[in-house]
N, C-alpha and C positions, 0 to 999 in steps of 0.2 A: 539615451540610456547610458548608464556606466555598465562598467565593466568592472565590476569586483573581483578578486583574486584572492585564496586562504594561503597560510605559509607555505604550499605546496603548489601553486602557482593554479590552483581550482580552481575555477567560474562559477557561480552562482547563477543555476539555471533551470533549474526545477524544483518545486513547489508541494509537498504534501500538508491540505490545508484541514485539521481534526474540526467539523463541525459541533463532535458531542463525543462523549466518551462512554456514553450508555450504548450498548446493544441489547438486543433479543436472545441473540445466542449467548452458549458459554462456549465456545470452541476450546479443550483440555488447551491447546498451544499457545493462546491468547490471554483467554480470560475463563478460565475455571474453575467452575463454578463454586467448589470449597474457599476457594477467596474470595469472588465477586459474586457473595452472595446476598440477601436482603437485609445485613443488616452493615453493607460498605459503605464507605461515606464516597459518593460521584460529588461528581461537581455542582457546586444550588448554581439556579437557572442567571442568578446576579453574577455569576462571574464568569458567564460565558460572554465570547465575543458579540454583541449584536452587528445587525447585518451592517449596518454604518460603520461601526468602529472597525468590522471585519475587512472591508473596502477602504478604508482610508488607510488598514496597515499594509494590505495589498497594493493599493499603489506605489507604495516603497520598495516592496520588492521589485516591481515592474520597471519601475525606475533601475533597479541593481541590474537590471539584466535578466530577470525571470521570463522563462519564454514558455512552460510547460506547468502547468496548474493540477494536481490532483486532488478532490474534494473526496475525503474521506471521514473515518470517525474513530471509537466506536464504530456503529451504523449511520450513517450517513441520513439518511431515507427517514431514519426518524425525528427529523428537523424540516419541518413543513416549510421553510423559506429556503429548502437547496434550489430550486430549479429557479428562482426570483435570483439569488446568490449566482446559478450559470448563467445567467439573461443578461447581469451588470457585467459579468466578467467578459465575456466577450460585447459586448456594446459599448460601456463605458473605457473598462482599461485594455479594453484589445488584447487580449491574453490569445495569444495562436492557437493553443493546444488548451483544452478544457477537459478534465478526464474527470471519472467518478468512480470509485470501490465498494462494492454493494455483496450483503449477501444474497443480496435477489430476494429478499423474503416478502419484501414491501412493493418490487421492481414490477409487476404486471400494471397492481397502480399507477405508479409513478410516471411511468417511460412514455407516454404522450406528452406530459407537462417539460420531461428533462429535453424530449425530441424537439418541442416547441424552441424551449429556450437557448438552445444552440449547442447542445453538449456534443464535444466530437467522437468521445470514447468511452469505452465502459468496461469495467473487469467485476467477473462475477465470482467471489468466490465458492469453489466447490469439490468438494474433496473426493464423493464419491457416489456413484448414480445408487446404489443396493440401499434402502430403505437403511437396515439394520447400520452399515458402518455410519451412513452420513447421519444418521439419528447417533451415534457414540460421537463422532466428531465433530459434529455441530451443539452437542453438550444438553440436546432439548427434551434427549428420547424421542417415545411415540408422538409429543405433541408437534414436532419438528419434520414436515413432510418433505422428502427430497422432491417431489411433484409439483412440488406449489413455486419452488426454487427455477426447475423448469420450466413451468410458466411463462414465470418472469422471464425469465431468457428468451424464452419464442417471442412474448410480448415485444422485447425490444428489439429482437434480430429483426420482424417482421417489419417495423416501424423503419429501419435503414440503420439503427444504431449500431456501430462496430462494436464486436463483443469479443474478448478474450475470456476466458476461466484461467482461472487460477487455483493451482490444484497443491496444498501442503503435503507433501510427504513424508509417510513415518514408515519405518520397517516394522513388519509385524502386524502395522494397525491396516495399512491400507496400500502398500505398495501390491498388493497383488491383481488393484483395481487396475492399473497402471495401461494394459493390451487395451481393454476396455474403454477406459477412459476416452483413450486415444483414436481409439476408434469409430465413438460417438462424435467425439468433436469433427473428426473428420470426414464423415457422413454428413454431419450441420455447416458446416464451412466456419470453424469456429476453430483459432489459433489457441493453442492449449499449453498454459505456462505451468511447468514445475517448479514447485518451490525448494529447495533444504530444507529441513526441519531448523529451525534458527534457536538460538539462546536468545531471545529477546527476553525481556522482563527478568521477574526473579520466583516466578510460579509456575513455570510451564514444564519442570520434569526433566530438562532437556539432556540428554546423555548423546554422547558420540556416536554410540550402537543405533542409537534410533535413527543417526540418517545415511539418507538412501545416496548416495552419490550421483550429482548428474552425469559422469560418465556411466555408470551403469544404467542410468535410466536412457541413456540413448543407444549405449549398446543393448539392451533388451531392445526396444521399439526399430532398432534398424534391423534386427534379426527377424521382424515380419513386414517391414516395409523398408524397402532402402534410402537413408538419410545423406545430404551434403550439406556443409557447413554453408550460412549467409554470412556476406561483409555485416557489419555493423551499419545501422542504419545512420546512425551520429554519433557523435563524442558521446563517451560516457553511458550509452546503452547500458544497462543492467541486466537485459537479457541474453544470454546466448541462444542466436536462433538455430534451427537447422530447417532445410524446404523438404517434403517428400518428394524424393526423383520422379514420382511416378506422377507432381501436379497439383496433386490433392490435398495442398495448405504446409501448413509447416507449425515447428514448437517451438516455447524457447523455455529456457534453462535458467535457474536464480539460484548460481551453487554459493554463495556468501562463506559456507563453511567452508566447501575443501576447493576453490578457486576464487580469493575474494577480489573485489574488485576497485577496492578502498584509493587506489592511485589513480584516479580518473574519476571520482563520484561529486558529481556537482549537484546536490541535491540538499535539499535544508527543511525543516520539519515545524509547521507553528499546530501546537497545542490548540484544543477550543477555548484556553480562558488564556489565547495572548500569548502562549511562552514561547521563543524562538528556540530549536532545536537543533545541533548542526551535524548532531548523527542519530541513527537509530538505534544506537545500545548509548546512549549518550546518558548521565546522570542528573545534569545541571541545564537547564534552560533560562532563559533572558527575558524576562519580563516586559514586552512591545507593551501588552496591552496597560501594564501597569502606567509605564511610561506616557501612554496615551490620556492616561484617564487623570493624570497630575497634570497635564494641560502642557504636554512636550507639544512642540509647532510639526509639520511636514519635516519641515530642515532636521531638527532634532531626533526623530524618528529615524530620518535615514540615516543620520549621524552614527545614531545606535547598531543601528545593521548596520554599516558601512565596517565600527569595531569591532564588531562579534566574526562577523564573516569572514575580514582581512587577521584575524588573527587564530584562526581555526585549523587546528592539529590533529583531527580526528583522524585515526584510521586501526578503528577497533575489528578488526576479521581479518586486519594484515597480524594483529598483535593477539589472537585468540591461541596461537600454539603454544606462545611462551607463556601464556596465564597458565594455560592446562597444564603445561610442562611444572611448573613453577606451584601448581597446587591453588594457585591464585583466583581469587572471584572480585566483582565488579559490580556493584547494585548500579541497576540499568533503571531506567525507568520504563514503565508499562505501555506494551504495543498498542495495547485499545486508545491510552493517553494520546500519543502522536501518530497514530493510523497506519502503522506497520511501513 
């Protein structure tokens, strides 16, 4: 394998791979529903990756040094060949780490077929157990049952799948779920991630006031359970963890806003029609798939990633004060596009 390095001496080492950019949900933070509504132009089914072309760009990466594969979307789940897609990835290119980002809605189905196929991990996203909020934040209303969400989740916990949630926090909307939250997951044995409310995209509202700080959310949560910090499990973690003293699991932290982590992020982002992406507020992506389909060889291919990656400067949440400061904005391209 190589060992790739961006101008800031970063490894290319993890993988977020969009199979689709369509979801069920409108979640306000993502994708909202006054914009991605029925008459948006998604991507025609022709220029998504198929499964072949999606594998033959993967093995490039593998080659780069990718050690950590996350299949995501849009929704994920709504592309009947993910768990045929986790099967190749760990059998064919040996991918260690196989991970999947689901809003559980499709997840009770699914999680025999992903359990079969070798998946190692699973994040579900979930904002909040009370009917009424996770119906506003999941964007579906009444048709959108927090119930069905959990299902899914027993479904796979039961099954041996590792399960995280992942919880977006907003003040106002739902930070009050937070004791709770926390207390369900850890009743389930189920590690429970905060997010930042993030500026991702250029439709999701986002204002400073709306987010919750992860120092605050671990100081509430240690004030009814007492918390200690974890070492980092490896380079470039994203999460800040913390264990509960008392045994019973632990959480971790995604403050991007007000702790970013931009100088140790070895992570890179391919679109589902092909585009290399080398940050997540990033504007511009790299056309693999294009490349591919004009008849580039292997060699070529990684040629291509070899210059995007070795010449990559991102570090947009180190650079987010002085925009604010500055009055400054940045068209980002859309979370749902490259799977958050």
């Amino acid at each position: 394998m190589s060992d790739l390095r961006d101008q800031y001496a970063r490894p290319l080492r993890d993988l977020r791979i969009s199979v689709t950019d369509r979801c069920n949900f409108r979640c306000p933070y993502c994708m909202p529903a006054e914009v991605f509504g029925p008459g948006y132009a998604f991507l025609r089914h022709s220029q998504f990756m198929s499964l072949a072309e999606l594998l033959r760009i993967l093995r490039q990466f593998r080659r780069a040094g990718v050690e950590k594969m996350r299949i995501t979307g849009g929704e994920p789940l709504l592309r009947p060949d993910v768990p045929e897609l986790v099967r190749r990835l760990k059998q064919e290119l040996g991918v260690p780490d196989v991970a999947l980002t689901t809003n559980g809605w499709l997840l009770a189905r699914a999680a025999p077929a992903l359990r079969a196929a070798g998946l190692d991990r699973l994040n579900v996203s979930l904002d909040s157990l009370h009917p009424e909020t996770f119906a506003r934040m999941s964007g579906g209303g009444r048709n959108l049952k927090v119930a069905r969400v959990l299902q899914g989740i027993t479904a796979a916990a039961t099954l041996g799948l590792p399960v995280k949630i992942n919880m977006v926090v907003q003040r106002g909307v739902n930070d009050g779920d937070i004791p709770e939250m926390a207390a369900w997951a850890r009743a389930n044995g189920f590690t429970l991630r905060f997010i930042e409310f993030m500026d991702v995209g250029n439709y999701n509202g986002w204002c400073r006031d709306l987010v919750v700080p992860a120092r605050e959310i671990v100081a509430r949560l240690a004030a009814l359970w007492p918390l200690e910090p974890c070492s980092p499990a490896y380079r470039g973690e994203v999460a800040a963890r913390y264990r509960y003293r008392d045994g019973r699991g632990e959480i971790g932290l995604i403050s991007s806003v007000t702790e970013p982590f931009c100088r140790d992020c070895h992570r890179a982002r391919l679109s589902a029609d092909g585009k290399l992406y080398t940050c997540l507020f990033a504007s511009t992506g790299w056309n693999l798939l294009g490349a591919l389909r004009s008849g580039a060889s292997d060699e070529e291919l990684f040629s291509y990633l070899n210059r995007v990656w070795s010449g990559r400067l991102d570090r947009y949440s180190d650079e987010r004060a002085e925009l604010l400061a500055r009055h400054e904005t940045r068209r980002k391209i859309e979370m749902s596009y490259i799977g958050g």
